[in-house]
C-alpha positions as CSV (number, residue, x, y, z in Angstrom):
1,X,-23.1,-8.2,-17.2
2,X,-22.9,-10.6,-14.0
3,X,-20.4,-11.2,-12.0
4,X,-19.1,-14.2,-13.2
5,X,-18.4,-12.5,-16.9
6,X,-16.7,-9.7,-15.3
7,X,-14.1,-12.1,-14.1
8,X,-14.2,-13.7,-17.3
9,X,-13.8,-10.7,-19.6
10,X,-10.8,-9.9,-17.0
11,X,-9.3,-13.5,-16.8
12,X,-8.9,-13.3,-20.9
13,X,-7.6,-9.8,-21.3
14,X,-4.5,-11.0,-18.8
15,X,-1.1,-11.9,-19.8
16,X,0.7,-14.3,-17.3
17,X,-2.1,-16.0,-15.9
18,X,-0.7,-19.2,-13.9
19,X,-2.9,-22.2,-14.0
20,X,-1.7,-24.9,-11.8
21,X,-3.3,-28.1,-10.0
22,X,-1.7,-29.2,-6.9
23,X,-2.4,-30.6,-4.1
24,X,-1.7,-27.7,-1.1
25,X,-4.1,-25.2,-2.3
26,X,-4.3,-21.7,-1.2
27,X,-6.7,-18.5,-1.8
28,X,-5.0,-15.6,-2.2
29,X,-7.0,-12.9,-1.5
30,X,-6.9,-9.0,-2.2
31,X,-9.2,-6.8,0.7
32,X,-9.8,-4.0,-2.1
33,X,-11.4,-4.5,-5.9
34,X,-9.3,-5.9,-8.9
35,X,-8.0,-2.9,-9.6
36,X,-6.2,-2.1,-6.7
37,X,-4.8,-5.9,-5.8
38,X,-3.4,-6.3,-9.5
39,X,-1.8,-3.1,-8.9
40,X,0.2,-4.6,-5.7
41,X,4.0,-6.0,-7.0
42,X,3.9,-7.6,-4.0
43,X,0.1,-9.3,-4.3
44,X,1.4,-10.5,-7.2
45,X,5.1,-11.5,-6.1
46,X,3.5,-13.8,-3.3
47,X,1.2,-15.3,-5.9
48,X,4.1,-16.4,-8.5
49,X,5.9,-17.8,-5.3
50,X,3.2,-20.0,-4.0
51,X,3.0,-21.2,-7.4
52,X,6.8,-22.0,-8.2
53,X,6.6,-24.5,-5.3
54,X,6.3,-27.9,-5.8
55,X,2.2,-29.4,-4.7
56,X,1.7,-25.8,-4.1
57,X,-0.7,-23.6,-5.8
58,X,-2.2,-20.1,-5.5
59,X,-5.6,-18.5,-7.1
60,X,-6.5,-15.3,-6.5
61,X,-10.2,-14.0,-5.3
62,X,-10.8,-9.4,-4.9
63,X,-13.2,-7.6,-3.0
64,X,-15.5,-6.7,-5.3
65,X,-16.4,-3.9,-6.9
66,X,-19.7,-3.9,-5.8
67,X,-19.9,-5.7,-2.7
68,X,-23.9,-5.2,-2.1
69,X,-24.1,-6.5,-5.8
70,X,-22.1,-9.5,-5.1
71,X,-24.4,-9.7,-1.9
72,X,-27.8,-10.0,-4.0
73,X,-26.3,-12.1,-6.1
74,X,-26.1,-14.8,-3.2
75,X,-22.8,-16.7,-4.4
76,X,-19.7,-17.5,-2.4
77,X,-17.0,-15.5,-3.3
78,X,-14.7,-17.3,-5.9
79,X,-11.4,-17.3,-7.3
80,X,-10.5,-15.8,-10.6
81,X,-8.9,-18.9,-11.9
82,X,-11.2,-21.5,-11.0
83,X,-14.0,-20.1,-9.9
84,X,-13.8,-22.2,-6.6
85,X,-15.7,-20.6,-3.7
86,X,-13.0,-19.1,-1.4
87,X,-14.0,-20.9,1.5
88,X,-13.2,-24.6,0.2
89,X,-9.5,-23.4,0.1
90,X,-7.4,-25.0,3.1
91,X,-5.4,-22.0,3.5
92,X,-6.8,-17.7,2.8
93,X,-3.9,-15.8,3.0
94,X,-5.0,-11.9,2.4
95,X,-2.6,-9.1,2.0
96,X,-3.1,-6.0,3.3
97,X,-1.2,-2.7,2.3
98,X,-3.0,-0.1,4.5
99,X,-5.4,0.3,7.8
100,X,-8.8,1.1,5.9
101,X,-8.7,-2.0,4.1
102,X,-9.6,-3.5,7.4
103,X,-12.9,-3.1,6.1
104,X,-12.5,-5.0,3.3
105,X,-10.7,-8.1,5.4
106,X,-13.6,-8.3,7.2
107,X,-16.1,-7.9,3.9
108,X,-13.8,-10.5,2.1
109,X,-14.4,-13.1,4.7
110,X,-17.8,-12.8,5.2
111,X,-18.3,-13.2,1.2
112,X,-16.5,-16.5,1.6
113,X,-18.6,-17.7,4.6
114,X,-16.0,-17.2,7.1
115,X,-16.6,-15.6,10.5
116,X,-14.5,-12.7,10.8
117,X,-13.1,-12.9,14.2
118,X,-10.3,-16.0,14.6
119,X,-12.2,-17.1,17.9
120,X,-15.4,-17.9,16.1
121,X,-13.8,-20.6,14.0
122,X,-13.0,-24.3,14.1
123,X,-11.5,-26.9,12.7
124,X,-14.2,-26.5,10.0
125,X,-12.9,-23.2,8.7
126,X,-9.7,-22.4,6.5
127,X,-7.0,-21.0,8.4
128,X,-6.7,-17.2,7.7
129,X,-3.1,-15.7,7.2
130,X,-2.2,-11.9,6.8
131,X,0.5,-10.2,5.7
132,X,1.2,-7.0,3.6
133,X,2.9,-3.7,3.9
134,X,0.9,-3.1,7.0
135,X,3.1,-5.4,8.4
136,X,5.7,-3.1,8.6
137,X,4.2,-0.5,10.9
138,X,0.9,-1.8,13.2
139,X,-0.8,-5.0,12.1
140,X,-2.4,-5.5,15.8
141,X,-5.9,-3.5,14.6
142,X,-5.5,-7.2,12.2
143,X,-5.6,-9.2,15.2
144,X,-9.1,-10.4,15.8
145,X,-9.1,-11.5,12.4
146,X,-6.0,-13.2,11.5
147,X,-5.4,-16.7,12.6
148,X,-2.0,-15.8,11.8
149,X,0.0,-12.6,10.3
150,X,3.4,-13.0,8.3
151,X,5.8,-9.9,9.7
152,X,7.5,-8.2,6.9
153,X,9.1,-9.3,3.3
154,X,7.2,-12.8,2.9
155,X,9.3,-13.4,-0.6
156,X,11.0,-16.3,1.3
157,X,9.0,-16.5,4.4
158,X,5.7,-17.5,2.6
159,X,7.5,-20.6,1.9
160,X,8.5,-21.6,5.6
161,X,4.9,-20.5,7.1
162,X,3.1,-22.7,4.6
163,X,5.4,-25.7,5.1
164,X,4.3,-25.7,8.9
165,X,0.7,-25.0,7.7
166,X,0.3,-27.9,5.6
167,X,2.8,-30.3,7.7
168,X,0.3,-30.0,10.6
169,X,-2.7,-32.1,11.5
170,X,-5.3,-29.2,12.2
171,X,-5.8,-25.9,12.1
172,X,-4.7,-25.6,16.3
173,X,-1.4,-27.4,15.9
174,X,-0.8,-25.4,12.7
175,X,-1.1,-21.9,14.9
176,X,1.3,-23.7,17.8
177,X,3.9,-24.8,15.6
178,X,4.3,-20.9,13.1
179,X,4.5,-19.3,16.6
180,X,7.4,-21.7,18.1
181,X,9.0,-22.6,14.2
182,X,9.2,-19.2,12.6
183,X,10.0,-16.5,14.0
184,X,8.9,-13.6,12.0
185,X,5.4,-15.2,12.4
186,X,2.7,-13.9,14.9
187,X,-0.1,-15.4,16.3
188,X,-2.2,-13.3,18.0
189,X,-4.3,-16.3,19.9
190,X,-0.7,-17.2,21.1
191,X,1.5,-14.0,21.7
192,X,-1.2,-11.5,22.7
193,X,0.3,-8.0,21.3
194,X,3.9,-9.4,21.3
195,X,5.0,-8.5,17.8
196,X,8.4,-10.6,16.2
197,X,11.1,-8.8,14.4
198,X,9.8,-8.4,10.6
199,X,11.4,-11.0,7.9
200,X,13.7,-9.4,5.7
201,X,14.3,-11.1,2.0
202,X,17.9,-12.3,0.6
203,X,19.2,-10.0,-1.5
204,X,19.7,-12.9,-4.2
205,X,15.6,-13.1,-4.3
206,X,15.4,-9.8,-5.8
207,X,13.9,-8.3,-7.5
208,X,10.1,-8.6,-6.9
209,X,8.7,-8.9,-10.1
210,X,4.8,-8.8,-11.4
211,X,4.0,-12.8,-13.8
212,X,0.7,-10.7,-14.8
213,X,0.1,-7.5,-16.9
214,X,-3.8,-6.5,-17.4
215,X,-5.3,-3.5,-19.0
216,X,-8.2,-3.4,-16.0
217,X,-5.5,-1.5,-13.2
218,X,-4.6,2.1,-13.3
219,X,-1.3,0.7,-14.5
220,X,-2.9,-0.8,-17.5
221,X,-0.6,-3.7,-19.3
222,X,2.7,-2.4,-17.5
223,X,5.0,-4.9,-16.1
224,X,5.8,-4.4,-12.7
225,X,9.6,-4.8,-10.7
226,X,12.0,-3.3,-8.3
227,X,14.7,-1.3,-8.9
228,X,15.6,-1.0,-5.1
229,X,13.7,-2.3,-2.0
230,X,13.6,-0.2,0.9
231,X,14.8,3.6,1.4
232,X,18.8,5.8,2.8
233,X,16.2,8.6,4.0
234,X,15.3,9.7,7.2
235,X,12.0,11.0,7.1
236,X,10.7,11.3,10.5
237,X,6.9,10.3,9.2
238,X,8.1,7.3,6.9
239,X,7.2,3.5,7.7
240,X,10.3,2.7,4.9
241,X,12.7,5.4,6.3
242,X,16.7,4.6,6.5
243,X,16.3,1.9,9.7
244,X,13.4,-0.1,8.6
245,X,14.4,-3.5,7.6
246,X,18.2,-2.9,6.4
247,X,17.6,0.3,4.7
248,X,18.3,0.7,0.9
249,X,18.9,-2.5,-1.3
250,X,20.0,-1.6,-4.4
251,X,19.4,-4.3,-7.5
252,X,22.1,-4.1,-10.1
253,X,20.7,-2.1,-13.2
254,X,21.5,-5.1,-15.9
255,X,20.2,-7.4,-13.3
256,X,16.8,-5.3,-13.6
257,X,16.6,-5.0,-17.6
258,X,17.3,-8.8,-17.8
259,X,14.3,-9.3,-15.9
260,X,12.0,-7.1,-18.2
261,X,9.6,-9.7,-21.1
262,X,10.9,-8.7,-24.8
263,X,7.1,-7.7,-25.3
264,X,6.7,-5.4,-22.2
265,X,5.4,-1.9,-24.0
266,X,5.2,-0.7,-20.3
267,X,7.3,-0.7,-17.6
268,X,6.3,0.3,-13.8
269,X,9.8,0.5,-11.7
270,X,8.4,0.2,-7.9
271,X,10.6,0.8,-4.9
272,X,10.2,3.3,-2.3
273,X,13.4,5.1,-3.7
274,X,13.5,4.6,-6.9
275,X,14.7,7.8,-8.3
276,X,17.7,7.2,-5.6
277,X,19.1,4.0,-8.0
278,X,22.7,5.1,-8.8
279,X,22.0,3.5,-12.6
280,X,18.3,5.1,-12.8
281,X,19.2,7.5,-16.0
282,X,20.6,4.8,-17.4
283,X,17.8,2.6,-17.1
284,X,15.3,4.6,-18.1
285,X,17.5,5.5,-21.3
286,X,18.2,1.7,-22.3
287,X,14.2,1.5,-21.8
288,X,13.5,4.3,-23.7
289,X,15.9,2.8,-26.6
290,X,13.8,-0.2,-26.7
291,X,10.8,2.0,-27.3
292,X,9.2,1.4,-24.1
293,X,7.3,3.5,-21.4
294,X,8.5,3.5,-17.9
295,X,6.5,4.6,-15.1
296,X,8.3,5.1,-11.5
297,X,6.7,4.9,-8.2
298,X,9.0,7.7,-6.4
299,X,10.8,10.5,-7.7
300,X,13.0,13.0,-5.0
301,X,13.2,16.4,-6.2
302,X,16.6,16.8,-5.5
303,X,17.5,14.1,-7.6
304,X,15.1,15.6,-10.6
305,X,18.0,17.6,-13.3
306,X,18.0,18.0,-17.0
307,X,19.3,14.3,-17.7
308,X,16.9,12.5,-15.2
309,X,13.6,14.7,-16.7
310,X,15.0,14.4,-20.3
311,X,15.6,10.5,-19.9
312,X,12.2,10.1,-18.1
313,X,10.3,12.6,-20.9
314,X,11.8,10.0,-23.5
315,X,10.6,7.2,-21.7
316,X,7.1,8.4,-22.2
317,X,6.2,10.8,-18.8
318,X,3.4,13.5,-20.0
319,X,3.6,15.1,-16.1
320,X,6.8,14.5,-13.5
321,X,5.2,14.0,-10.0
322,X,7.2,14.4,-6.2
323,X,6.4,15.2,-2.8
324,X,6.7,18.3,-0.9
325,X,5.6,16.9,2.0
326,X,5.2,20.1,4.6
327,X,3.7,23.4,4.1
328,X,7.2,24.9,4.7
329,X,10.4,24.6,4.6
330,X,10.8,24.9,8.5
331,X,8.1,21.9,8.6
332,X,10.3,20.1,6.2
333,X,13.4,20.4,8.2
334,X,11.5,19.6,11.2
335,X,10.4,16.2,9.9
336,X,13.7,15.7,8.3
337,X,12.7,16.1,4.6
338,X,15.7,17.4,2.4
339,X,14.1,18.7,0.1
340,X,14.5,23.0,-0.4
341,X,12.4,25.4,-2.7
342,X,15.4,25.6,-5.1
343,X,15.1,21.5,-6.0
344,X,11.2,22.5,-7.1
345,X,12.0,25.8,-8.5
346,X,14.5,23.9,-11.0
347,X,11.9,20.9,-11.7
348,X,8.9,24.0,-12.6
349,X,11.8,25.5,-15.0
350,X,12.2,21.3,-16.4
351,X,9.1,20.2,-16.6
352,X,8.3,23.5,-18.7
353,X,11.5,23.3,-20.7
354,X,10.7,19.7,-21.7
355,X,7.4,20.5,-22.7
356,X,5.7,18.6,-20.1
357,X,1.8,18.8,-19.2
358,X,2.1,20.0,-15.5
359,X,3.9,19.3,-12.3
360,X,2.2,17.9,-9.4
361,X,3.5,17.6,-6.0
362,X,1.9,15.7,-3.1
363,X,2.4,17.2,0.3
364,X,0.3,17.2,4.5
365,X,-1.4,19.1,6.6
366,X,-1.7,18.8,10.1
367,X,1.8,18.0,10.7
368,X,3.3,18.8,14.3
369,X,3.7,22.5,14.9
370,X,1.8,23.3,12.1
371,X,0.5,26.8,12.0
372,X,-1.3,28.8,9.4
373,X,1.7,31.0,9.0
374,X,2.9,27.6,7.2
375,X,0.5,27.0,4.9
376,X,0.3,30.8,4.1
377,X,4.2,30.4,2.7
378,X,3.5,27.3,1.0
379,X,0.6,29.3,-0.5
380,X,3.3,31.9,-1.8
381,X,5.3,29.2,-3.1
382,X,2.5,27.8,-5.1
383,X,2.5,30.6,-6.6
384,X,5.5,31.3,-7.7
385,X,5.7,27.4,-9.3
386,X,2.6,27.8,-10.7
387,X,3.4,30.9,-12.6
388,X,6.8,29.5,-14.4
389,X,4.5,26.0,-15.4
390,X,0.9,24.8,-14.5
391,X,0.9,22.6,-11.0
392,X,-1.4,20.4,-9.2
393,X,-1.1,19.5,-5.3
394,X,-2.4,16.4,-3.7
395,X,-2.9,17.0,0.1
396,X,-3.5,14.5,2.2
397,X,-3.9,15.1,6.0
398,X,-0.7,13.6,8.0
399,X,-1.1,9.9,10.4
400,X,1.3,8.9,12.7
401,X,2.7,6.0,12.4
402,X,3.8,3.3,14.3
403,X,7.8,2.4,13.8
404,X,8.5,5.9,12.9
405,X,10.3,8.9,14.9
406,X,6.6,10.7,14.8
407,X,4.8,7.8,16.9
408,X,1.9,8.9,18.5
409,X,1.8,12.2,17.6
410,X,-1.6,13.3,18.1
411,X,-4.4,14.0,14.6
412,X,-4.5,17.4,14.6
413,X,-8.1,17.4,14.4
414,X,-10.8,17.4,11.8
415,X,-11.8,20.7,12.0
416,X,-8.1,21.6,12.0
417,X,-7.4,19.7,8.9
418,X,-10.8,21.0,7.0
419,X,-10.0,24.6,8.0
420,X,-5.9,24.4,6.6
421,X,-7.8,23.2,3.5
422,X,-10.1,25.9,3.2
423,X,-6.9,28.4,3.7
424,X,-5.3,26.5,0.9
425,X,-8.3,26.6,-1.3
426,X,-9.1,30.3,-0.9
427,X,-5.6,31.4,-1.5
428,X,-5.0,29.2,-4.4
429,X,-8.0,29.3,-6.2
430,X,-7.4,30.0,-10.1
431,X,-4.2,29.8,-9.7
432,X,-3.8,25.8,-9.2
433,X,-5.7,22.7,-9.1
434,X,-5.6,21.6,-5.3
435,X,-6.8,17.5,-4.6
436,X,-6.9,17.1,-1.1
437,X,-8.4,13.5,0.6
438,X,-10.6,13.1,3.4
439,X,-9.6,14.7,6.9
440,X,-12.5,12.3,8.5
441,X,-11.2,9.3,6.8
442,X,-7.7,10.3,7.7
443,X,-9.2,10.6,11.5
444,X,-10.7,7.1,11.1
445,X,-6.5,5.6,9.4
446,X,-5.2,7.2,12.8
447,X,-7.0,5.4,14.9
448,X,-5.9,2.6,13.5
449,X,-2.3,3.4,13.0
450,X,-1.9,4.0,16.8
451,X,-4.3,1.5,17.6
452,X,-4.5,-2.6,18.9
453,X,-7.0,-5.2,18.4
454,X,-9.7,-3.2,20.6
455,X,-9.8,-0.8,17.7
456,X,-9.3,-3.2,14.8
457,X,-12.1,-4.9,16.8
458,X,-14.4,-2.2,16.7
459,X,-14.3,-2.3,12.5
460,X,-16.4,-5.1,12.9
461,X,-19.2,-3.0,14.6
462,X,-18.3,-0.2,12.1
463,X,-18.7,-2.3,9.0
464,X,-22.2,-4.2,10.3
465,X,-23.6,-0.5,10.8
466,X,-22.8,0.1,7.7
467,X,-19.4,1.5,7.1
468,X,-20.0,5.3,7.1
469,X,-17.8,7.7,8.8
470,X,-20.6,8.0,11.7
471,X,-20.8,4.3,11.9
472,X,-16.9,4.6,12.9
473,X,-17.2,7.1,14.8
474,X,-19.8,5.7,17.0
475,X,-17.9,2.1,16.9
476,X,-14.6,3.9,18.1
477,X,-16.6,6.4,20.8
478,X,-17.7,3.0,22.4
479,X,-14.3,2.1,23.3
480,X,-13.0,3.2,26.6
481,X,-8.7,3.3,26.6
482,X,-6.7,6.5,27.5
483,X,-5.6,6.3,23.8
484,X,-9.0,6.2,22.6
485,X,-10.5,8.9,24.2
486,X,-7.3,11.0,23.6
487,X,-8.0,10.2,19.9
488,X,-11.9,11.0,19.8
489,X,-10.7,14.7,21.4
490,X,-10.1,15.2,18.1
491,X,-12.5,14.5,15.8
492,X,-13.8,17.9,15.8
């Protein structure tokens, strides 16, 4: 099948699609395939926004799935709706949710016949915004590739940037006038590495809610909205912890069922705390009444009791899934997790009394003090859950993060990370099924978390030698900071 029917077959499987002529046109743009982007509530929330304005429209356009494909097939990248090459659009605003898709920024705009760095175009060129949950922790590695990047919650902001955008004469005065007019705007050309405060979104906005349901995501046909926006917690590692951007905002529970279509069959609640919602039983029982699924996107295990695992057991969950986050519980106290082995000692006894398939619990490595004292204890634990009901563990290796008490904490190191895995793997083996993700890849995220343009830069070398870990690794080894060369200690 070729490309074009792909997108076809997708297009006609969708519910929601919007279909708009106007005449302030913008590409909407997804670094990551299909899959992923239509997964995004807030891909999606920027897209119904665009086009509820008045003159304003929106298509959307994916990395995709097979970018060499796409390559030999020598066409523009298009947009899903119209099949308009990307690059006749006035305005390619991409959203980005973590640092690896950096790659795909860079892929995206050279599909569309864009150069990738701001300071090789002209008025010729659309003018490139970014914006996406990156935002909300280190979007400088963005940089050279953004013309401009939107700082935060862009529910309402989208609206003011793209005022100034297509109020301005060219592409130069557009740039000049979002770095004096709004202020949760940055524009790198103009302000260097001087970030603005992130936008944060009326309360009467919410909540963020999903116009299109599709069978081709993970998520397949489930209408997507909040139930809260931000997080009370404190974790010490977390981007949306307690002081980011107001904290908690909780969305009246009727005010959230009112939003749901009559013939939604699946629901997706999204939120970073979603099992914290004072009303969440209750919403997930009037769901389940209706005959509906629900999916959430969080679930803290000291929230997790007979009520909340019944109610979410009725609501159609075959597994219940939460974070454990550190090895042990001194780690866990140390990065201020509140979690204890009693809240996942009750959730084993829970998920086995309601019949469920397994437990799985996600949980890093590498975390600050770690030793392998640590992960022998979490070892024992394992084992102890996994003999009262079967468990999986996803492991993924822990990066700092910028806006976040652990800032610049150092990676612990590959061969650190790969050799706690191994530990884990030898003393779990038979007894559970252990997922971990890339320690090299992690290495490669780090960088970039604690990095500035001079590392998002060096993507661009990364991706043009091919996009291996080794093509990285030689791209970063190149550069010559203090922080870079503490960072390449390291890799091994």
């Amino acid at each position: 099948m070729d490309v074009k029917s792909v997108v076809r077959e997708r297009l006609a499987a969708e519910r929601g699609t919007l279909y708009k002529q106007a005449p302030e046109c913008v590409a909407l743009c997804y670094p990551s395939p299909y899959h992923v982007g239509m997964s995004s509530l807030g891909f999606q929330t920027i897209y119904r926004e665009i086009n509820g304005a008045p003159r304003r429209m929106a298509e959307r356009a994916f990395l995709p799935d097979d970018v060499e494909a796409f390559q030999r097939a020598r066409m523009p990248l298009f947009t899903y709706e119209s099949e308009r090459p990307v690059g006749d659009f006035p305005v390619i605003a991409i959203s980005v949710a973590y640092e690896i898709e950096l790659a795909g920024v860079i892929q995206l705009l050279a599909l569309a016949g864009i150069p990738a760095l701001t300071e090789d175009r002209d008025e010729r060129h659309p003018l490139v915004l970014c914006g996406g949950p990156l935002t909300n922790s280190n979007p400088l590695p963005l940089a050279p590739y953004a013309d401009a990047i939107v700082m935060g919650e862009a529910d309402q902001l989208i609206h003011s940037v793209l005022d100034r955008v297509f109020a301005a004469g060219s592409r130069k005065q557009a740039m000049q006038d979002l770095a004096r007019e709004v202020p949760a705007c940055f524009v790198p050309s103009l302000q260097g590495d001087a970030l603005p405060a992130i936008a944060q979104a009326d309360h009467d906005v919410l909540p963020a809610w999903a116009p299109i349901r599709t069978p081709h995501t993970e998520l397949s046909d489930m209408f997507l909205l909040e139930a809260e926006r931000g997080c009370s917690r404190g974790c010490q590692y977390c981007v949306m912890r307690r002081s980011t951007n107001g904290g908690m905002r909780v969305i009246d529970a009727e005010r959230v069922l009112s939003r749901i279509p009559d013939d939604a069959a699946k629901v997706g609640l999204v939120g970073a705390a979603v099992s914290d919602h004072p009303k969440i039983v209750h919403i997930l029982d009037t769901l389940a009444g209706q005959g509906r699924q629900v999916s959430l996107s969080s679930l803290r295990p000291d929230r997790l009791n007979d009520a909340f695992v019944g109610a979410l057991k009725r609501a159609g969950a075959r597994a219940i899934t939460t974070a454990l986050d550190a090895p042990s519980q001194r780690l866990r106290d140390r990065i201020d997790r509140k979690a204890k082995e009693k809240h996942f000692l009750r959730i084993a006894e829970l998920v086995k009394d309601h019949h469920l398939h397994h437990l799985k619990v996600y949980m890093m490595v590498g975390l600050p003090d770690e030793t392998d004292a640590d992960i022998d204890e979490l070892i024992g634990f394992a084992g102890e859950l996994s003999r009262i009901h079967p468990l999986v563990i996803g492991v993924s290796p822990f990066v700092a993060k910028r806006n976040t008490p652990l800032d610049g904490t150092p990676f612990a190191g590959i061969s650190v990370v790969e050799d706690r895995l191994d530990r884990l793997r030898r003393g779990l083996r038979g007894r559970v099924d252990l997922r971990a993700t890339s320690a090299r890849w992690a290495w490669v995220e780090y960088v970039l978390a604690q990095g500035s343009a001079v590392e998002g830069r060096a993507v661009l070398d990364a991706v043009r030698a091919g996009g291996k870990f080794s093509a990285y690794k030689a791209a970063f080894g190149e550069l010559s900071s203090t922080r870079q060369r503490r960072a390449l200690r390291v890799v091994v």
